[in-house]
C-alpha positions in Angstrom: 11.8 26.0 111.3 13.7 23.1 111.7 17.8 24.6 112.7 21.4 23.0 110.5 23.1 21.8 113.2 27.3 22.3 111.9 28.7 18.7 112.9 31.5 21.1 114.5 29.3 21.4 117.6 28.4 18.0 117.9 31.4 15.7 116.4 35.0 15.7 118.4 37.6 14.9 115.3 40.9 14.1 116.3 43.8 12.7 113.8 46.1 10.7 115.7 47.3 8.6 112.6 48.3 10.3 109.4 50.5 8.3 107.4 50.7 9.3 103.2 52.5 7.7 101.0 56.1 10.0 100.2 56.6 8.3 96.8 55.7 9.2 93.4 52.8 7.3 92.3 49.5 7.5 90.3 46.8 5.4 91.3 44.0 7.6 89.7 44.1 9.9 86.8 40.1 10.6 86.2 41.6 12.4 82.8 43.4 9.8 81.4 41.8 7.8 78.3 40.6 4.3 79.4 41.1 4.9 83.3 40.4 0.9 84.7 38.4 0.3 88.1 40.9 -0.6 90.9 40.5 -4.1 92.6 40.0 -3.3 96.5 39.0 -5.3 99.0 37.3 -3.8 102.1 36.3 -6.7 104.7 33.6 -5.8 107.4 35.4 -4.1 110.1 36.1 -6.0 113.5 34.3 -4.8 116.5 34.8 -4.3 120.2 31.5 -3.6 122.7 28.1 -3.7 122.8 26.4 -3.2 119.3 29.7 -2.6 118.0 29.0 -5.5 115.4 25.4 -4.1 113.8 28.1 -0.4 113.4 30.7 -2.2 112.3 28.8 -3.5 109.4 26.5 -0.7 108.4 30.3 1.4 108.5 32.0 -0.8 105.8 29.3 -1.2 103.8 28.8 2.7 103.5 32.3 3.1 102.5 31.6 0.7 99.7 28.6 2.6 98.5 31.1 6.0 98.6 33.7 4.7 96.9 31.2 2.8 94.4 28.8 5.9 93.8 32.4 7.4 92.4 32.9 4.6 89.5 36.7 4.5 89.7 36.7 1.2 91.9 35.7 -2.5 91.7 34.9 -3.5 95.3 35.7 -7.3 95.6 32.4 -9.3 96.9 33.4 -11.2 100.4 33.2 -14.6 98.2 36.6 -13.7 97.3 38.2 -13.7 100.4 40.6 -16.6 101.3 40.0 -17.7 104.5 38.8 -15.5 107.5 39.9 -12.1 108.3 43.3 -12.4 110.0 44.6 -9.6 112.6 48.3 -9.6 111.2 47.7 -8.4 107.4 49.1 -11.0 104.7 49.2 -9.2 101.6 50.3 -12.2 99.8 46.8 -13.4 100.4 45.2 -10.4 99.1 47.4 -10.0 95.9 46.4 -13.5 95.1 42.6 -12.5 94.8 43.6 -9.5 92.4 43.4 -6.8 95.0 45.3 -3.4 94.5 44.3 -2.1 97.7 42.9 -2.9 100.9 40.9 -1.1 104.1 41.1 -2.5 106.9 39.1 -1.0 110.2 38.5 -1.2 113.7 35.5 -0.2 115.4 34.7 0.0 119.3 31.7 1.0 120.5 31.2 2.6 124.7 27.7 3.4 125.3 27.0 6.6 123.5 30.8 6.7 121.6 32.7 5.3 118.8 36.0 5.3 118.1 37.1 4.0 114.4 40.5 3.4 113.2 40.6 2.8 109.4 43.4 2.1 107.2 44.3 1.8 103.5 46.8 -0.2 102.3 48.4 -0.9 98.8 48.3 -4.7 98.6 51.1 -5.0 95.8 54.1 -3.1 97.7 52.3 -3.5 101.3 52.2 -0.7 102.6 49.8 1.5 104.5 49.1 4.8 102.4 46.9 6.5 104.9 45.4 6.1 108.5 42.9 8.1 110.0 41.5 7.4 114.0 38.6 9.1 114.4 36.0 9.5 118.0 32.6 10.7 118.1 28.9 10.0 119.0 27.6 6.8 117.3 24.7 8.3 115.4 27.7 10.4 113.5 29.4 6.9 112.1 28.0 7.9 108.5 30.5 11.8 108.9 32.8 9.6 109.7 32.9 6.7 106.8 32.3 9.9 104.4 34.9 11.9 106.1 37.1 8.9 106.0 36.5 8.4 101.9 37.3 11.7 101.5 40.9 10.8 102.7 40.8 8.0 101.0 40.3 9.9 97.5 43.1 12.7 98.3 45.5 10.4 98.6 44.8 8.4 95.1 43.6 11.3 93.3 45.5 14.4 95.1 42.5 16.4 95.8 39.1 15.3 97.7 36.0 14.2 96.3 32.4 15.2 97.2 31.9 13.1 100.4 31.9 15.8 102.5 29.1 17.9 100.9 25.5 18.6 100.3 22.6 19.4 97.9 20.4 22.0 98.3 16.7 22.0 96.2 13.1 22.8 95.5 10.6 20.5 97.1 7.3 20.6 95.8 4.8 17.7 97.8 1.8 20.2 98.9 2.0 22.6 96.2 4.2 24.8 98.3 7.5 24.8 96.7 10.5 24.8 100.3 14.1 25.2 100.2 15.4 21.5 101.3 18.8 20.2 101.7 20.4 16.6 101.4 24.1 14.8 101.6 25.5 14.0 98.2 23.5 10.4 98.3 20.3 11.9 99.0 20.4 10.9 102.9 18.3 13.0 105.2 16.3 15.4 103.2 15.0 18.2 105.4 14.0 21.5 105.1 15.6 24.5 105.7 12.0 26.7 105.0 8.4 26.5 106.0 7.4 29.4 104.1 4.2 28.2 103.0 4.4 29.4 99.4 7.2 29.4 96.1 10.7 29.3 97.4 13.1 29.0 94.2 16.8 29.3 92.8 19.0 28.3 96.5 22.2 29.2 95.9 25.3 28.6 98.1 27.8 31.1 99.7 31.6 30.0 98.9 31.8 29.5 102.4 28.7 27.3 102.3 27.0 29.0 105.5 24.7 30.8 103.8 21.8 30.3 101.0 20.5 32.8 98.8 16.7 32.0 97.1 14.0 33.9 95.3 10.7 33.2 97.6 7.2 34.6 96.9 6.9 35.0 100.6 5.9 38.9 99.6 4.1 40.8 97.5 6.7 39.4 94.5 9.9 37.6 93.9 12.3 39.0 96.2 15.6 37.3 97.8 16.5 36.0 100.9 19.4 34.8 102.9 19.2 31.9 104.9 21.9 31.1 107.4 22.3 27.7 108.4 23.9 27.4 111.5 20.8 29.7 113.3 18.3 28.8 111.0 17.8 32.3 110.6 15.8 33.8 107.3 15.9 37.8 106.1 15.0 39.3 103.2 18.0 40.8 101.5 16.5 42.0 98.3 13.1 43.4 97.1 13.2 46.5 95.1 10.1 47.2 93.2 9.5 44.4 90.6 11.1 41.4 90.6 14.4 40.0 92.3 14.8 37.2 91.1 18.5 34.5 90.1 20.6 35.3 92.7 24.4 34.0 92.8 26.9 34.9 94.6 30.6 36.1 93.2 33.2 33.8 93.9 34.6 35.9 97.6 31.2 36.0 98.7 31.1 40.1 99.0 29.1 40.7 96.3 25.6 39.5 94.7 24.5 39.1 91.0 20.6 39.3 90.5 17.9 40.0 88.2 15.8 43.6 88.5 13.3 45.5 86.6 14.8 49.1 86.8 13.7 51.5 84.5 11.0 49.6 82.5 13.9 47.3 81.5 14.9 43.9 82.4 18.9 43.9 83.8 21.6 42.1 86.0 22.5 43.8 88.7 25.5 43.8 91.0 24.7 44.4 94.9 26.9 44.2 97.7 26.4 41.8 100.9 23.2 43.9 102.2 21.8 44.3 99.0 22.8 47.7 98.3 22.5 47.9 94.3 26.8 48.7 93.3 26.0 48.8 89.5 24.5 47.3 86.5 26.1 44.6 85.1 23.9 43.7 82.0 20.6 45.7 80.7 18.9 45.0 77.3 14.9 44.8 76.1 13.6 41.5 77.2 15.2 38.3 79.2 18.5 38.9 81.2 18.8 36.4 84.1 20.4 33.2 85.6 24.4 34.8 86.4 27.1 32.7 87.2 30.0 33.8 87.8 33.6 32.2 86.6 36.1 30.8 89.2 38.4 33.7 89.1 35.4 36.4 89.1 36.4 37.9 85.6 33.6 36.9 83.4 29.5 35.9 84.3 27.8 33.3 82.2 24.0 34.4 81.9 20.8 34.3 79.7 19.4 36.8 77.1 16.5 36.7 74.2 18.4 39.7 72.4 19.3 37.5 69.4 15.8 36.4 69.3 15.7 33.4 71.2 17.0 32.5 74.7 20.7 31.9 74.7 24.0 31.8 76.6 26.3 34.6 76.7 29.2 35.7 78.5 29.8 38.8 80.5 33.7 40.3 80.4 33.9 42.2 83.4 37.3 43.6 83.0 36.8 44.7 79.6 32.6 45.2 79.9 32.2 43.2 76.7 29.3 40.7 76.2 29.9 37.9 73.6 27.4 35.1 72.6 28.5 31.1 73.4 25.8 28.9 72.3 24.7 29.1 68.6 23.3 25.6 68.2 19.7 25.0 69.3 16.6 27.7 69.9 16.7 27.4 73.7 19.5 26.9 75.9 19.3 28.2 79.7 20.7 27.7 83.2 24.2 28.3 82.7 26.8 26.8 85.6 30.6 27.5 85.6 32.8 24.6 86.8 35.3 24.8 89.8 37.6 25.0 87.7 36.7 27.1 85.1 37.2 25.1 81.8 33.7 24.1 81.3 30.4 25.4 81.5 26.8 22.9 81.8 23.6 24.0 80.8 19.7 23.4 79.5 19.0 23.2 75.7 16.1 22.0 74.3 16.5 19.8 71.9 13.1 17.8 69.8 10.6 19.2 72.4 12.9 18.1 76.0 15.4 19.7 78.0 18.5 18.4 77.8 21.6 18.5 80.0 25.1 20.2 78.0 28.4 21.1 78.6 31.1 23.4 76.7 34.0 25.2 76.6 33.9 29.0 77.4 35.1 29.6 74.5 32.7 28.1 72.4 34.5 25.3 71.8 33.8 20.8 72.5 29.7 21.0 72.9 28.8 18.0 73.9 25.6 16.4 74.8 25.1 14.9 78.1 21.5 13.5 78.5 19.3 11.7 75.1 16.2 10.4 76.8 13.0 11.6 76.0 12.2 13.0 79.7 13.6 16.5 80.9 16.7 17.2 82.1 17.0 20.9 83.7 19.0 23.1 86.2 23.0 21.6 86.0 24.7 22.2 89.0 28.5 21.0 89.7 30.3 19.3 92.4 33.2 20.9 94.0 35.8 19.2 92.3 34.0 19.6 89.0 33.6 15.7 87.9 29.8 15.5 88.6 26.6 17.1 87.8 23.7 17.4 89.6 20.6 18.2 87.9 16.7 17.2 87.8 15.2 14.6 85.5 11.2 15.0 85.3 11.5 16.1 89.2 13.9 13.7 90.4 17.3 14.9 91.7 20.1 12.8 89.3 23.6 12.7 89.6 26.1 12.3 86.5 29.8 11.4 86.6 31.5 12.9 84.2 34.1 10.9 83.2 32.3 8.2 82.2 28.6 9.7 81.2 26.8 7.5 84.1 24.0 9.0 86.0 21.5 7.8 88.8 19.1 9.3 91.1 20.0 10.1 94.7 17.1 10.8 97.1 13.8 9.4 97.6 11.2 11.8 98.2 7.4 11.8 97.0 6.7 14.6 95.1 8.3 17.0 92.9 12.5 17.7 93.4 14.4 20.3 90.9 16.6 22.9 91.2 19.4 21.2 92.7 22.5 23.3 93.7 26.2 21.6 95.0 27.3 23.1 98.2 31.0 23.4 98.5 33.2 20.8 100.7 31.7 21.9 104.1 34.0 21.4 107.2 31.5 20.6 109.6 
């Protein structure tokens, strides 16, 4: 199978400029009402060596599409400009065009390397809020730009964004359902199996080395681990009938995942080998799909014990299950956010699965998708302001904050089941 090669082995980082602003200022609050688009201007980058110019180009115009896939910026078109690029900066010149900020960046390309400097400035009180150099092989200029946005986010937002991560999902094109991955933007689909049958469910380790998935590479559904840096695949869990929904808690040591034990259907906790610890839920009928809060003191999962499948929430302090979702006859696929305060799922709603969110406590459901295609299997970014989820076996993204979604990836055949690695530090 083909290996994850970690960027860590190939990439040589270093941070030689690091300059933040030490003021207070807010240049993005996602939660306020009303939150305008920023004015910034990022010019192609200037460029020094041979093919530096074609790099140059392809550099600032991915930083564009990362900071335009977030929605909190307007990027000014060139047309704007006044005048040609100048080396000295004249902020005067780029206040009178409306700019609120500016990145500026050098590029210089020697044979096989690249070294980038990039900077961002704030136009209005001139002054450079971050600068990053970074050197590394010239096929890695995309980790770069995204590593680079990243910074670029942390210092207006005060936490990064999802430029540094990955989505992992079901690819069905020969009838064989694999384990693939992607960047964020649907860039370089690949598989991580060649199983030659159903692989389902991937779900990420905290650390976001390993994938768990439910593959009928068996007799039945069983689990696996995959481990990305070696490629390496082992089955993990297979007790008589099936193994199926695995997540993991949020410290990695332990494992949530559906068994058939004792003629009945129940959630099971196992630890890191897939030793069974204890039973976490056990009822008559459906009991699957865990997910485990932030803090690892409750578990979102599904049941048909009022009837119908529904949401329901697992106290595992006080061993006290309590319904969530009343509205609707079939709501599945529960997924805590990073941060705890909400909680996206499937409902079906007029005969198509639609994607919702709400509090833990029962509280502010709101619908998220209205067409009349499906919407299944929510999955959250890192920093909790974007969903990931499938639309008639497509992978979509949605920002929260403003209800927008768009598909990311271009693959024939069938995509679903998409799962948000955490930030990896490749």
């Amino acid at each position: 199978m083909k290996k994850f090669i970690p960027y860590s082995l190939l990439f040589a980082f270093y941070l030689l400029l690091s300059y933040t602003f030490s003021y207070a200022r807010v240049y993005i609050d996602i939660t306020k009402p009303g939150q305008e688009k920023i004015p910034i201007a990022i010019p192609e980058f200037s460029a020094e060596g041979k093919g530096s110019d074609k790099i140059a180009k392809e550099m600032s115009n991915l930083l564009k599409k990362d900071l335009d896939f977030i929605g909190l910026f307007y990027i000014l078109p060139p047309e704007a400009f006044l005048g040609p690029i100048e080396k000295r900066i004249d902020f005067r010149k780029w206040y009178l065009i409306g700019a609120h900020l500016l990145i500026r960046g050098k590029v210089k390309v020697d044979e096989n390397t690249i070294e980038a400097e990039l900077s961002l400035y704030d136009v209005k009180l001139g002054r450079r809020l971050v600068g990053k150099k970074y050197y590394g092989r010239i096929s890695q200029y995309r980790y770069i730009v995204h590593r680079y946005a990243d910074e670029v986010i942390k210092a207006l937002m005060g936490e990064f964004s999802i430029f540094q991560t990955k989505i992992a999902f079901v690819y069905n094109m020969s009838g064989n359902k694999e384990i693939y991955l992607m960047d964020f933007d649907g860039y370089n689909p690949r598989p991580l199996t060649k199983l030659n049958t159903i692989s389902l469910s991937p779900t990420w380790h905290p650390k976001g080395d390993k994938l768990l998935f439910t593959s009928y590479r068996g007799k039945g559904p069983e689990v696996y681990l995959l481990e990305l840096k070696s490629g390496r695949i082992r089955r993990l869990i297979h007790y008589p009938g099936i193994n199926i929904a695995p997540a993991f808690s949020p410290d990695g040591k332990n494992i949530a995942v559906t068994l058939n034990k004792g003629g009945k259907q129940g959630i099971y906790l196992v630890d890191k080998d897939g030793h069974i610890k204890m039973c976490l839920v056990k009822h008559w009928g459906i009991n699957v799909s865990p997910s485990f809060s932030p803090d690892g003191k409750r578990m979102a999962f599904v049941s048909d014990r009022g009837g119908s499948p529904q949401i329901y929430i697992l106290d595992l302090t006080k061993k006290a299950i309590s319904r969530l979702t009343f509205e609707g006859g079939y709501n599945t696929s529960p997924v805590w956010s990073p941060k705890g305060d909400l909680i996206a799922y499937t409902g079906l709603v007029n005969g198509y699965f639609q994607i919702f969110t709400i509090r833990p406590d029962g509280s502010e459901l709101k619908q998220l998708t209205y067409d009349k295609v499906n919407h299944e299997s929510p999955s959250f970014s890192p920093d909790g302001n974007f969903l990931a989820f499938s639309r008639n076996g497509e992978i979509y993204i949605l920002r929260l904050f403003d209800g927008y979604f768009f598909p990311v990836g271009k693959l024939p055949g069938m995509q679903t089941q998409p799962r948000w690695s955490p930030r990896l530090k490749y």
